[in-house]
Residue frames relative to the residue before (quaternion, step in Angstrom):
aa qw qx qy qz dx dy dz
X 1.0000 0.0000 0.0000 0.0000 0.00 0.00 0.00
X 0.6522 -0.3756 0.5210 0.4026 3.61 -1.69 0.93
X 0.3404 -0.5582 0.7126 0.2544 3.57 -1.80 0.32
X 0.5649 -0.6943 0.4459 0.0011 2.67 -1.50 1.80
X 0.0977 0.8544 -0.4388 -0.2605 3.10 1.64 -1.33
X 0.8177 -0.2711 0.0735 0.5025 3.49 0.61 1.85
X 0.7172 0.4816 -0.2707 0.4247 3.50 0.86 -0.54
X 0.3535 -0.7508 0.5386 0.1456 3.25 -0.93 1.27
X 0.6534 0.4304 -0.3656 0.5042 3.89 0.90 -0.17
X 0.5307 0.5326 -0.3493 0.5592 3.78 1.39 -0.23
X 0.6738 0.4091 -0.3268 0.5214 3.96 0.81 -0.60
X 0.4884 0.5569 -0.4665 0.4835 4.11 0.90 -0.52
X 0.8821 0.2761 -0.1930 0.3293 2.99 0.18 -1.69
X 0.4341 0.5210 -0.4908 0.5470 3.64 1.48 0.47
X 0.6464 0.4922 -0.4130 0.4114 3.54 0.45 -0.46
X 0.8523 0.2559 -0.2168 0.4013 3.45 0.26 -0.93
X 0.5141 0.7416 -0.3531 0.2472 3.46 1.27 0.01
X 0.4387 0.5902 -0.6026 0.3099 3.42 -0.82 0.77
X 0.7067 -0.4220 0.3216 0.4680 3.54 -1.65 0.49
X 0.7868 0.4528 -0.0459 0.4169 4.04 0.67 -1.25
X 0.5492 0.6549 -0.3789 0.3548 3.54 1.44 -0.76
X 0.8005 0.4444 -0.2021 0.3477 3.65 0.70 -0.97
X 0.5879 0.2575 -0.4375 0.6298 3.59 1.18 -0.06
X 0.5217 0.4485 -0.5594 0.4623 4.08 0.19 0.05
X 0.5642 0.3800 -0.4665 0.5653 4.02 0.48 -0.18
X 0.8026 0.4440 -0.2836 0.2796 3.39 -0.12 -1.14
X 0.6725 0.4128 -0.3255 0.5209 3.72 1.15 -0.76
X 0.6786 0.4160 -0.4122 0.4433 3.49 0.80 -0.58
X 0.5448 0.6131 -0.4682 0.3288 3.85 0.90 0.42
X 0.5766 0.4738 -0.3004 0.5940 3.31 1.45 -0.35
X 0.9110 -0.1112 0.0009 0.3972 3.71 0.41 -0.55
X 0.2996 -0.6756 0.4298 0.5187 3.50 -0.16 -0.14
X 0.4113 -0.7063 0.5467 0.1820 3.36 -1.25 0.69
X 0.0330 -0.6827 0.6386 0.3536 3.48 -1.50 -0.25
X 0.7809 -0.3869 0.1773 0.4572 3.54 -1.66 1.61
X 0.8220 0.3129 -0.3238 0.3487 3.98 0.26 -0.71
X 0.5445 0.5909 -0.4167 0.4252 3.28 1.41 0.00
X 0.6897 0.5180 -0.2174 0.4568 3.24 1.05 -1.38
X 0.5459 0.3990 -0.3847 0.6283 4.32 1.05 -0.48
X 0.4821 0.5342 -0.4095 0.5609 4.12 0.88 -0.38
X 0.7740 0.2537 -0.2686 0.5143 4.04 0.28 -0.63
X 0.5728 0.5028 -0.3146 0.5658 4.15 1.02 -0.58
X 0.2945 -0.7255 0.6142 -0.0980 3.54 0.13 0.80
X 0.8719 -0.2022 0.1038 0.4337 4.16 0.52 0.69
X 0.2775 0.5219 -0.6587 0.4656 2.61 1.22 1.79
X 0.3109 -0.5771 0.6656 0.3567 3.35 -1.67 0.23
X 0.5535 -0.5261 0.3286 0.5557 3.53 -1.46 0.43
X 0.4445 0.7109 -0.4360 0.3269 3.65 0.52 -0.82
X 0.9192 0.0775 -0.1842 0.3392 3.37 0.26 -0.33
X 0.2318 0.7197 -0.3804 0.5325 2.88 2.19 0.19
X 0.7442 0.3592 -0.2086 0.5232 3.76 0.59 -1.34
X 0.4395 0.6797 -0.3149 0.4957 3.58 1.12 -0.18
X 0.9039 0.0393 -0.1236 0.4076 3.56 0.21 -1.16
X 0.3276 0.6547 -0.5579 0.3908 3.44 1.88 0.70
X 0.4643 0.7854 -0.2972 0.2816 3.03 0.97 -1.36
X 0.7138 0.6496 0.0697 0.2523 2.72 0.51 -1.93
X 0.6942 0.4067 0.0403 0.5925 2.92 1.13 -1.99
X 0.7080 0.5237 -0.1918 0.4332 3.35 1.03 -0.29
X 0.5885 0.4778 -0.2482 0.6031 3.29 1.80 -0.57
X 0.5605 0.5372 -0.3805 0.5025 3.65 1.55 -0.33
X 0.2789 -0.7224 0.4447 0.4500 3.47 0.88 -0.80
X 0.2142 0.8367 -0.4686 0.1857 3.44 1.00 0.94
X 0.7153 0.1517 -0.0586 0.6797 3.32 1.57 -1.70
X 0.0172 -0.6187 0.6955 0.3651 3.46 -1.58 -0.29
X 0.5224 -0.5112 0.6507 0.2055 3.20 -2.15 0.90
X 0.2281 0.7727 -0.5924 -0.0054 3.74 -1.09 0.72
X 0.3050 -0.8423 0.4442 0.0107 3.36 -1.08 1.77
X 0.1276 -0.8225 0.5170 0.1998 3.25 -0.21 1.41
X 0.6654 -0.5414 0.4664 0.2159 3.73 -1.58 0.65
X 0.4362 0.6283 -0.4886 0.4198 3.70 0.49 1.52
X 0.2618 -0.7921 0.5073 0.2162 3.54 -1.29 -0.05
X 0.3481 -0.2480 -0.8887 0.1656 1.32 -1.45 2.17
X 0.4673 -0.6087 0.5232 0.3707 3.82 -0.74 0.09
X 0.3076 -0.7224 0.6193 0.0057 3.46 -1.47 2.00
X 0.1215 -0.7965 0.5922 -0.0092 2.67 -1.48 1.47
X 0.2078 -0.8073 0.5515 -0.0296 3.46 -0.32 1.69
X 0.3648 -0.7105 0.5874 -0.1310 3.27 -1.46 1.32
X 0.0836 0.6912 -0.6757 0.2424 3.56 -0.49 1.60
X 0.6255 -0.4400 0.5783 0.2843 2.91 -2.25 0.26
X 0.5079 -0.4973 0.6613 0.2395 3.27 -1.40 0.48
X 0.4801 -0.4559 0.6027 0.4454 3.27 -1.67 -0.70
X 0.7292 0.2640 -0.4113 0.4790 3.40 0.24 0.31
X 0.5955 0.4648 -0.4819 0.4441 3.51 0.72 0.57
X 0.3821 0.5377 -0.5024 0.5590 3.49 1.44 -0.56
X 0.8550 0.3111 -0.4061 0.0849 3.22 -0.52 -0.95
X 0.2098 0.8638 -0.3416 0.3052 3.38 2.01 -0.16
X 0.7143 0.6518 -0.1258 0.2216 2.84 0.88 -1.86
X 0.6170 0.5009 -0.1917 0.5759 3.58 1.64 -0.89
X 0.8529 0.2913 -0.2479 0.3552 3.37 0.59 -0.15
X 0.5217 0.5627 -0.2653 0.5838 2.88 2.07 0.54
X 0.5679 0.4298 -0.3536 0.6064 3.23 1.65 0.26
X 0.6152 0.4691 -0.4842 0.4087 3.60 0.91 -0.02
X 0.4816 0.6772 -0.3442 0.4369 3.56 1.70 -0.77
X 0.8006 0.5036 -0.1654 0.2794 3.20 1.19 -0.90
X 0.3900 0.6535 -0.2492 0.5989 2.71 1.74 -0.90
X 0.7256 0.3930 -0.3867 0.4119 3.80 0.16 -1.76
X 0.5291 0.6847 -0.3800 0.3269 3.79 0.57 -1.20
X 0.7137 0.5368 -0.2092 0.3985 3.35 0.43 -1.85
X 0.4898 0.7000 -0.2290 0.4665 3.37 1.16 -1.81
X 0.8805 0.3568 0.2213 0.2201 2.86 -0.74 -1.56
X 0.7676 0.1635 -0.0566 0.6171 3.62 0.67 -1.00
X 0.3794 -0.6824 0.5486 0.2990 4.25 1.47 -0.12
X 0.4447 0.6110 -0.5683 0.3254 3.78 0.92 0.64
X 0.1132 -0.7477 0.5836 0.2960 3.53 -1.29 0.34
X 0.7112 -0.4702 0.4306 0.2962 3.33 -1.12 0.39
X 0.1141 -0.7979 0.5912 0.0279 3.67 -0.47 1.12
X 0.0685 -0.8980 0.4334 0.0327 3.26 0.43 1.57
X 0.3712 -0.7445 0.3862 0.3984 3.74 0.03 0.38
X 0.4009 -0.6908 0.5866 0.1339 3.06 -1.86 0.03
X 0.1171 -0.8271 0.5205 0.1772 3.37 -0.23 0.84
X 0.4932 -0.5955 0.5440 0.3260 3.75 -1.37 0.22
X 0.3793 -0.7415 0.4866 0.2637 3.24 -0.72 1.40
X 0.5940 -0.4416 0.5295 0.4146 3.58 -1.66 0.95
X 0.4083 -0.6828 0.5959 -0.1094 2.38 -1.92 1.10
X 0.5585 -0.7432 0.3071 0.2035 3.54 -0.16 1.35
């Protein structure tokens, strides 16, 4: 991790920084994802760096990575509890955004499960 130099709002925002880290927090708050769904919501990430800042996020304890036992073998992608908790103050971000900056919120859409 970036040095914080002592500062606990300087280590968050080292934690979650990167071009991809903050909608990967934000879509995986609505669902967990697997890696091709989630680059499916990132619109111009490459996987490379997609796998880059899971990585990442996962050494923060932000996401965990879980591999289920199949071929090819699926690897599905949730918040932690401490990524859950991300989630509230990233809705106030939103909220400010909207407010303030006339952005709306591009909430996603998942595809409904299939019988």
């Amino acid at each position: 991790m970036k040095n914080h130099h002592g500062c606990p709002v300087q280590g968050t925002i080292n934690a979650v920084s990167g071009k991809w880290k903050i909608l990967a927090i934000w879509h995986l708050g609505f669902s967990p994802q697997r890696f091709a769904q989630l680059r499916h919501l990132l619109p111009g990430v490459s996987e490379k760096v997609l796998t880059a800042q899971l990585r990442q996020l996962e050494a923060d304890g932000i996401v965990s990575r879980e591999i289920t036992n199949s071929s090819p073998p699926q690897v599905t992608y949730s918040l932690t509890r401490a990524g859950r908790e991300l989630i509230e103050p990233m809705s106030v971000l939103c909220a400010w955004g909207t407010r303030h900056l006339g952005i709306q919120p591009n909430l996603p859409s998942y595809p409904k499960a299939q019988n």
